[in-house]
N, C-alpha and C positions, 0 to 999 in steps of 0.2 A: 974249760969245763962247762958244760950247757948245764942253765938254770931253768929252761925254759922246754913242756913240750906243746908240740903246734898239729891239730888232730884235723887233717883234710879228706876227702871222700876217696881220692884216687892217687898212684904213685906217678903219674906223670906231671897232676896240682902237685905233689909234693918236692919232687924234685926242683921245678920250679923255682918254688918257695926259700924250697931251702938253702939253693943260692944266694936269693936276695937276703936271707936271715942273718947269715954266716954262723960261726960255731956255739954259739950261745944259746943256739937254739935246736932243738931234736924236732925234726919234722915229718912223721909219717900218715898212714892213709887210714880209713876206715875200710875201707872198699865198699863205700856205698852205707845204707843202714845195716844197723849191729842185731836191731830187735826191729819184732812184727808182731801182727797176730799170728796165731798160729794156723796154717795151710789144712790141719786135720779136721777142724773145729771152728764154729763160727766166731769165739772169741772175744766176743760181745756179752756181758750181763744187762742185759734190757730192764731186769725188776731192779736193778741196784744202776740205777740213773744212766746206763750202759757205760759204767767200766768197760775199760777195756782191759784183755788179759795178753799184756805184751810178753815175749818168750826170746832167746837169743836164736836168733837166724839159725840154721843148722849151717855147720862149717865154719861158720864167724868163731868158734870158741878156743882158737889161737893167734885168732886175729886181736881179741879181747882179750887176753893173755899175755899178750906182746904189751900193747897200748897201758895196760895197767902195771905191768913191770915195768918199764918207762916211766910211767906217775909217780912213780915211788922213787924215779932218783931227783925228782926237781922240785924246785919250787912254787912253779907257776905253770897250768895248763891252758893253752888257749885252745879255742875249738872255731875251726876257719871253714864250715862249709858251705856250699854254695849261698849266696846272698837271696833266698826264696824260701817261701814254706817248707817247704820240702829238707831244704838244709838245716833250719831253725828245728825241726822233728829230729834230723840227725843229730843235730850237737845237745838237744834238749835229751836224746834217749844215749849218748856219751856219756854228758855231766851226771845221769844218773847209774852207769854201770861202773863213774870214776868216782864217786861218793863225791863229787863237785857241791858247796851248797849254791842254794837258790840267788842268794844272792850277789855273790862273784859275778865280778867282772871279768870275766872268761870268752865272751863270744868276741869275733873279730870277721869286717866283712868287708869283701871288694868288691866293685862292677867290673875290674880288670887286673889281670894279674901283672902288672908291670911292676919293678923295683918301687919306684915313688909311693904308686898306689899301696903296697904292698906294709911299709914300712909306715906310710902314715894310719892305715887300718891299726896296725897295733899301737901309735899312740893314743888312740881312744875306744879301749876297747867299752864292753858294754856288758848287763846282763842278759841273759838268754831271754829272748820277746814271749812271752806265753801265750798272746794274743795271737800272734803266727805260730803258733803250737798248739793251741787250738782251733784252730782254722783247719791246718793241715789235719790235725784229729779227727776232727768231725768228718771233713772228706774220706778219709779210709774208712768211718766206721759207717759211713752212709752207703758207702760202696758195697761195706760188708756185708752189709744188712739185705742190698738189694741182691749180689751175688750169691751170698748165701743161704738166703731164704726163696727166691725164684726157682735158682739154677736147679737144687734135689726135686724140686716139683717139676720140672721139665724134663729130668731125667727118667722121673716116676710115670708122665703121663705121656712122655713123647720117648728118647731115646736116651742113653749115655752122653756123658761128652758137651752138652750141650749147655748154656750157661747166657744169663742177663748182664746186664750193665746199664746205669743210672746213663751215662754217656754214649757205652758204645749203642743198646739199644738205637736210641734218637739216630742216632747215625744211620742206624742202616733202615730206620723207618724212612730217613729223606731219600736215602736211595732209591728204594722201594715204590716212594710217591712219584720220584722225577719217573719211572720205569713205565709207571700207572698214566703217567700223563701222556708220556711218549706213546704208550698203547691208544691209549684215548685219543689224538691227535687226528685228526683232520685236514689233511692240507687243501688248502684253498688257492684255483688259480688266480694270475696276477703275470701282466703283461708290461715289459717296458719297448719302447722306440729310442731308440739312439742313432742320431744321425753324425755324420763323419761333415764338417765346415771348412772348408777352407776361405783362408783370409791371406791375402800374398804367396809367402811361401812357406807359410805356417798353417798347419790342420789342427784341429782340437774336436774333442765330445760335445757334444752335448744331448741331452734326456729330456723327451714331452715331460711337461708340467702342468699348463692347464688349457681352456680352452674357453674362448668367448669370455674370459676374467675370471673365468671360476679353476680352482686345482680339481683335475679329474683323474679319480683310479682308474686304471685299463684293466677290469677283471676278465674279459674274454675277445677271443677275438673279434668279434663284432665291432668292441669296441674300438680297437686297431685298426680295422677296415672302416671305420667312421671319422678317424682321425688322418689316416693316410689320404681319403678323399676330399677332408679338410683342406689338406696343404699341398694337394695337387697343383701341378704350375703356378703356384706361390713363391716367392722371393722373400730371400730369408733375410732380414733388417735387424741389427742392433737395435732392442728397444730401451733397454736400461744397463748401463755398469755400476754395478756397487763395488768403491773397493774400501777396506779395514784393516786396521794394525790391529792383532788379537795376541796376548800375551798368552806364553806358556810358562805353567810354572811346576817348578822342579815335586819330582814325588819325595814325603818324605823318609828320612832313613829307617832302615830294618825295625819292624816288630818281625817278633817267632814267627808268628802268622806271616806278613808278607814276606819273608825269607825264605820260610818255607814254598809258596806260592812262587817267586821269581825263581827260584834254582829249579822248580819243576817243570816252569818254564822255557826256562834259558842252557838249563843243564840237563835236564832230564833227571834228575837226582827226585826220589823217593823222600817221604818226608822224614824216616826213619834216619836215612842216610845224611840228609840235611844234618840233623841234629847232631848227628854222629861225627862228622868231618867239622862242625863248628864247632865241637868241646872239644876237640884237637887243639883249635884255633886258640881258643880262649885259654884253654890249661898250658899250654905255649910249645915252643917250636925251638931247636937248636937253631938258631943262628949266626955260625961260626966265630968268629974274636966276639960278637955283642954277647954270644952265650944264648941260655935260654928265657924267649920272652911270650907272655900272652899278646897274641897280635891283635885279637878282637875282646870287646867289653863281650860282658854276660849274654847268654843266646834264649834265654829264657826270661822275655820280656812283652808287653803290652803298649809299653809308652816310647812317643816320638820324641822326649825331651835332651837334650845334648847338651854337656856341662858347657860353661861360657872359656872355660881354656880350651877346649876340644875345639871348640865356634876358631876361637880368635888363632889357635894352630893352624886353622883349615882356610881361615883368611889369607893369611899369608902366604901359605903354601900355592892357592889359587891367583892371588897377586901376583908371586913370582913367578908362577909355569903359564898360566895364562893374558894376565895383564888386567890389569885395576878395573875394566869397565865388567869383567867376570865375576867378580865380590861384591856384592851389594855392602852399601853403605851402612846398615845395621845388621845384625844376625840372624837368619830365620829362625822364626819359631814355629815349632807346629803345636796345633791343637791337638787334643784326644781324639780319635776315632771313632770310642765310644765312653757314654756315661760310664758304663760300668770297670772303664781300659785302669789299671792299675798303673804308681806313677812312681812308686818304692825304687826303681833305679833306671839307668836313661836307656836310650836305643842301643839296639847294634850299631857298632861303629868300630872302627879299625883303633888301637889305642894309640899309634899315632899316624897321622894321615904322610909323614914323611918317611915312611918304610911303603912307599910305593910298589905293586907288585912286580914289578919287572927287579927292582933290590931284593925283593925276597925270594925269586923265583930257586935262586939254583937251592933252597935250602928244603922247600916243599914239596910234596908228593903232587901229581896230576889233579887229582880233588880238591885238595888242598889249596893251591895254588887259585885255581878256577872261580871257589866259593869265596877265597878271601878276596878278589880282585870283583868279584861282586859287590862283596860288602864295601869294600873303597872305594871303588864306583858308586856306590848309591849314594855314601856318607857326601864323598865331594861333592855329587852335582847338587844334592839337596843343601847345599850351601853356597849356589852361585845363583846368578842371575836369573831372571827369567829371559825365555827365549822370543823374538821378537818375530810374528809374521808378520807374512801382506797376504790379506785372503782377497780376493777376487769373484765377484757374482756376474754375470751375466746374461740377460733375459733375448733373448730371440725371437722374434717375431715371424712367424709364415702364415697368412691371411690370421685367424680366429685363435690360430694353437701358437702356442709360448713352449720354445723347447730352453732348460737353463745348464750353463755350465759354470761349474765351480772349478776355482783353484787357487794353488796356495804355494807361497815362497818362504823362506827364513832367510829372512832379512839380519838377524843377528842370533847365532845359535844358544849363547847363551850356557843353562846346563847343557844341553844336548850335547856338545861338545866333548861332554865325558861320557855322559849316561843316557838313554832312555827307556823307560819301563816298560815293558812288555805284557802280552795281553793274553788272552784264551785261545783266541782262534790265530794267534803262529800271524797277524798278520803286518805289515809295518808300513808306515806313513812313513810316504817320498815325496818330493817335490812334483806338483801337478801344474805344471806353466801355463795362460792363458796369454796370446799374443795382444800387445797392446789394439784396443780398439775402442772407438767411438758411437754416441750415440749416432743412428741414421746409417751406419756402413754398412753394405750389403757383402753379403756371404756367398761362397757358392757350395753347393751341396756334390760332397766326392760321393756318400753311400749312405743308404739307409738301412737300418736293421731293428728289426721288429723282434721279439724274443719271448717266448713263451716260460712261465717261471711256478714255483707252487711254493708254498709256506713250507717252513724246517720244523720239526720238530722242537721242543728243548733240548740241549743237548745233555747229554749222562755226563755224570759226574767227575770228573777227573781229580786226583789228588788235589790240586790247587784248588780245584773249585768250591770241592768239597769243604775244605780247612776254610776258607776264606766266606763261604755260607755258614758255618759252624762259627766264626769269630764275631759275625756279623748280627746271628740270635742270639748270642753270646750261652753257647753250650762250649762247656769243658773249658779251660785256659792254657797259657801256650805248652806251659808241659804236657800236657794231656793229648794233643790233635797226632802226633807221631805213633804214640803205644797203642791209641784207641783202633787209628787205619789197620796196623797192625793185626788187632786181637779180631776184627771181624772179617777178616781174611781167612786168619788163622783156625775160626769154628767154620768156617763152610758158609758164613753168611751170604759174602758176598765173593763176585772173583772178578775178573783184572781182563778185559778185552779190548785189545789198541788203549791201550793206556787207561781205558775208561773202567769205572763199577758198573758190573752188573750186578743184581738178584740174584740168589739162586732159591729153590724152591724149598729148599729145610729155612733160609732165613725168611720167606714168606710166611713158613711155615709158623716158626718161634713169633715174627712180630703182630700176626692175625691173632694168636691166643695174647700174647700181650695186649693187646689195642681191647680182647675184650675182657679181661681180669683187671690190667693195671694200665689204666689210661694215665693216671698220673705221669705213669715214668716216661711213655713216649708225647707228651704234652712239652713242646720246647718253650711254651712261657713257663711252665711249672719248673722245669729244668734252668731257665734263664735264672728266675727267680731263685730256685735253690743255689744259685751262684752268688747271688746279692747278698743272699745271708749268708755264705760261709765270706764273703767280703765282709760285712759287719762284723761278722766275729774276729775279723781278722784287727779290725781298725777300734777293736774292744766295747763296741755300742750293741751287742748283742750278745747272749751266755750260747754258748756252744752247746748244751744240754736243750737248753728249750727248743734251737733248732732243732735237734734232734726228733726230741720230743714230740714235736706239731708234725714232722713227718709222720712216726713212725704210728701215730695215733689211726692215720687213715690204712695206712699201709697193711697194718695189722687187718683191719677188717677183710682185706683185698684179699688176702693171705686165707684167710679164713673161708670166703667164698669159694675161691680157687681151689681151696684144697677138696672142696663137696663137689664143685660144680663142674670143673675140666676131666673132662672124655679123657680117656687113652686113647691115642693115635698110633697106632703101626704103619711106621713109613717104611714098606717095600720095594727094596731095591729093582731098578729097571734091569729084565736079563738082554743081552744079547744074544746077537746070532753068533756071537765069535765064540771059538773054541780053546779052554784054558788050553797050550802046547805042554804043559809041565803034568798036570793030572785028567785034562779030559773033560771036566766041568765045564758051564758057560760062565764066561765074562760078564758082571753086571757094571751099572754105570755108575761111580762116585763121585763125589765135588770135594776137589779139593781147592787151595788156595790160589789155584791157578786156572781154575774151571775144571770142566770134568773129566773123567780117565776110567779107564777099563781095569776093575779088581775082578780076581777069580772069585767065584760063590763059594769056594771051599776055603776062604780065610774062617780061623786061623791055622786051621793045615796046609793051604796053601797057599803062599805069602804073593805071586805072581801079579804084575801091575804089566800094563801097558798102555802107551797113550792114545788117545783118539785122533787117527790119521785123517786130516784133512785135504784131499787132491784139489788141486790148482786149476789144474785141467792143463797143464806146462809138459809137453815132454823134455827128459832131461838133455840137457845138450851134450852132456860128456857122453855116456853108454848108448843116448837116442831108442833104448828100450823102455826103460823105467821113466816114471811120471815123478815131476817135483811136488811133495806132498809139505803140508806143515807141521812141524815140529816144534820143541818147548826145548828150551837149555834145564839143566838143574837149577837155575838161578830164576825160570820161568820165563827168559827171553824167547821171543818169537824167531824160528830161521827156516829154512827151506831145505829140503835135501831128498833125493834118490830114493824112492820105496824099494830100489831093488841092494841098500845096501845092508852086508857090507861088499858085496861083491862090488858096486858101484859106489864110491865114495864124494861125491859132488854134493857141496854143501855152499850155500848164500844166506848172505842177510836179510836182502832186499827184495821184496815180494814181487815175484816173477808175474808178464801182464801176458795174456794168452793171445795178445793184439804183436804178431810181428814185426820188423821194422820194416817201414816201406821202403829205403834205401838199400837195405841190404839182405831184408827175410832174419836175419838173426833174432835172438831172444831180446826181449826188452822189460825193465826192470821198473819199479816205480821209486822214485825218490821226493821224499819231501821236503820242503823247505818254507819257509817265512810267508814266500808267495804263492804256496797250495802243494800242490803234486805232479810232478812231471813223469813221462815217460822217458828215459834215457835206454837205448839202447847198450849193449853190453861188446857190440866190437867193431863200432863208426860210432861219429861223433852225432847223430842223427838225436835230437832232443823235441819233444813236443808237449806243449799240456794236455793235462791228464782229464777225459770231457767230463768225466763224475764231479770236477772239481769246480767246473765252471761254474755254477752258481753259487757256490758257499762264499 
């Protein structure tokens, strides 16, 4: 007979659980929090210290029914959820809808859902942290305050629908700034020489450097035609070799943030989706006779620290698969990141580094599998050696100009062996060999090539970049960066092109009146800052009221100006030339989450969308009448297909190049990879680089 109930967020944590428990224990879910504010109402009493007026979820009230008929047949409740603010709010707004008192020892926490872990959690359970209970507090009720006091003023002065955030804001003001700068850019030219050497039967690069002793930029051609007549029938001499052992050392394992960041990378996985297919991971996974286990620690984390049995499993494990000089002699440790980086429980990491992904494969889904082979990939190598190069310098001499070539070997790979971290620009470090030579050897020159080049913009923001700028001014923390991307999609702020954010012009719109009413909220030190205090609140050196308090004192005034001083704006839909087919109306232009699309002007009598057809300039190769135009999945992926369908139904991934192939005239396709962009043709094997890609 079970004495015990055990209150988790979701039925797959539960299940889980309730294995390792066995029958003495009743183990079901919350599904998430029970109570909120309430959705109609701000919720908040501002004159009574801001109370807040929490209410049961709508739909939770059989969930809460169930959970309390349950209380009543045992003797002991324990409340198990997630080991974060967030959970301590859950179990804290539990204990108070199960008449739990205050000071029971009721709450029970893990980094990882494995049986050990599982079982020692409940020998020392603990009281509910209030201190993490009012942290999380204050966070919603900050939120509330700014959501629910903006958001109707921007209704009133601008349109429906449209709405503030202490977080999301900032967000889409950095967007908006990288957009501003790219506008504002400049490109400046900038010219390199690179001459082709050969030394016996080996060739190599090398790049002008300087000239008469000094290093000289080549901004224009001039200056290229001043250097080429430099080293006219000149003989080219080894003048210096430098070579160096340079250590590479392992990145360290998963935070939220860089998890998110490498699977966006490496996977192309969304940050939403990140998170999503990692509480899989972590609430655990059937694994046939073993049953079911959490395969990863907690995915909602800040800190690089790794418990010293995880260290000392990972040692051995790396002794034995790779060989003793792979384990370093003591266990890494990483630092914090940042001051502000929270330290409440360790990294991501695999909960045991001996369920190796190729063991767990046949039990996992495609995702699944992908992101946890990630995660154990990064834990291992961030626990083996560093990697050893030979880098290689070399100075060249032709009369006055110094042309230099670099290169570089690994001499001992070290982590590499398992892992290496991945970057923005897709691109990856190979071995670059320079043939042995000596001071005085002379070279002979196969080819010269002079190359005309301009300055890049910065580049727009892609989901990694974005999170990993947001972690770095330390706006929002790791729960936050996935819902936030999310919700400014979802108003029209911003939208999603080649992977990257754009603006659109309602979010230009929303953060120009913000920047002039409430500079505060898009201020990312005032924001950074407002994270420190709900950090002190959290660590109980600060009252969660008087944060409040010191905000809401300016806020109010801001509130007040804004409410005199902001114009009404009527934002005018753009009409088109297109003709609605269903009523006869024009098509105007709307932004949605995926950029913009043709609605009829007669919504809401007439509901008619269609997307904005992009031509290629491609004719289709099936039918050879119709043009391959671009298209959007429901899911918002990019794909190509036939304007003349459905009579013609030819549909591709791969963005068609209006460049034929010169072996065959067939259609040729772009593909990307690690090392840029290639043309592949679509029916010979004819491959070339792609010339847009050449200087990136």
């Amino acid at each position: 007979m079970a004495d015990s109930l055990v209150i988790v967020e979701s039925p797959a944590k539960a299940k889980t659980i309730g294995k390792y428990l066995g029958s003495k224990y009743i183990v079901k879910a919350s599904m998430g929090h029970v109570r909120d504010l309430p959705k109609s109402q701000i919720g908040v009493d501002v004159e009574q210290n801001f109370e807040p007026k929490y209410i049961t979820i709508r739909g939770k009230g059989s969930v809460l029914k169930e959970l309390k008929d349950a209380s009543k047949k045992v003797k002991k409740i324990y409340l198990a959820a997630d080991p974060d603010r967030e959970g301590e709010a859950i179990a804290w707004h539990l204990a108070h809808v199960l008449d739990i008192k205050e000071d029971a020892l009721c709450r029970v926490v893990f980094n990882e859902i494995t049986k050990q872990a599982v079982k020692d959690a409940f020998k020392t359970p603990r009281q509910i942290n209030m201190d993490l209970v009012h942290a999380q507090q204050a966070r919603r009720i900050l939120d509330r305050l700014v959501g629910y006091k903006i958001s109707p003023l921007l209704w009133k002065k601008v349109k429906k629908g449209l709405s503030a955030g202490r977080v999301q804001s900032v967000s889409v003001k950095l967007i908006i700034d990288r957009e501003n700068e790219i506008d504002a850019f400049v490109p400046e030219e900038y010219w390199t020489i690179t001459v082709q050497l050969e030394s016996g039967k080996s060739s190599f690069e090398a790049k002008f450097y300087s000239l008469n002793g000094t290093k000289k930029e080549l901004s224009s051609e001039a200056d290229v035609k001043e250097i080429l007549q430099a080293i006219e029938s000149q003989h080219y001499i080894v003048q210096e070799v430098k070579e160096k052992e340079r250590l590479r050392h392992p990145s360290p394992p998963f935070t939220t943030s860089s998890m998110q960041q490498e699977a966006a990378r490496k996977l192309n996985f969304r940050a939403a989706k990140t998170m999503s297919v990692a509480q899989q991971l972590y609430e655990g996974v059937e694994l046939g006779k073993e049953g079911t286990v959490g395969l990863i620690t907690y995915m909602r984390t800040d800190s690089t620290r790794i418990s010293p049995t995880a260290q000392e499993e990972a040692k051995g494990y790396i002794s034995d698969k790779y060989g003793s000089d792979y384990a370093p002699e003591t266990p890494r440790q990483y630092s914090k990141k940042a001051t502000n980086a929270q330290d409440a429980h360790e990294a991501i990491r695999p909960t045991s580094v001996m369920r190796d992904p190729e063991t767990v494969k046949p039990y996992l889904s495609r995702d699944q599998l992908r992101l946890y082979k990630l995660v154990w990939e990064r834990f291992v190598a961030s626990q083996m050696t560093s990697a050893v190069m030979d880098t290689m310098t070399i100075d060249i001499k032709a009369g006055e100009a110094v042309f230099r070539a670099n290169g570089s070997k690994i001499r001992f790979p070290g982590f590499m062996k398992v892992y290496v971290e991945g970057n923005d620009d897709g691109t990856v470090e190979s071995d670059k060999l320079l043939p042995p030579l000596s001071i005085g050897d002379t070279l002979k020159q196969q080819d010269i090539e002079p190359k005309q080049h301009f300055t890049q913009p910065p580049p727009r923001y892609t989901e990694a970049r974005l999170v990993k700028t947001m972690e770095e001014l330390g706006i929002g923390r790791p729960s936050t960066y996935a819902p936030t991307l999310e919700t400014i999609q979802k108003r029209g702020y911003v939208a999603i092109e080649e992977k990257k954010f754009v603006p659109t012009e309602l979010g230009e719109l929303v953060i120009q009146l913000m920047e002039e009413f409430f500079p505060e909220i898009l201020d990312v030190e005032f924001t950074a800052h407002m994270e420190d205090d709900l950090d002190h609140v959290e660590e109980g050196t600060e009252d969660w009221h008087q944060v409040l308090d010191h905000f809401y004192e300016s806020f109010e005034k801001r509130l007040e100006v804004a409410e005199e001083e902001m114009k009404e704006i009527e934002i005018e839909d753009e009409v088109s030339d297109e003709i609605c087919e269903k009523c006869g109306r024009h098509f105007v232009y709307k932004m949605g989450r995926f950029g913009k699309f043709l609605a009829c002007s007669g919504f809401p009598d007439c509901r008619n969308t269609r997307p904005i057809i992009k031509d290629t300039g491609v004719s289709c190769p099936k039918c050879k009448e119709g043009k391959l135009v671009e298209r959007r999945s429901k899911k918002g992926r990019i794909f190509y297909g036939c304007d003349q369908y459905p009579t013609c139904d030819y549909v591709m991934w791969d963005k068609p190049s209006t460049k034929p192939c010169p072996t065959c005239g067939s259609l040729m396709i772009e593909k990307r990879s690690k090392q840029g962009t290639k043309l592949q043709c679509t029916q010979c094997d004819h491959v070339e680089m792609n010339e847009a890609d050449d200087d990136e």
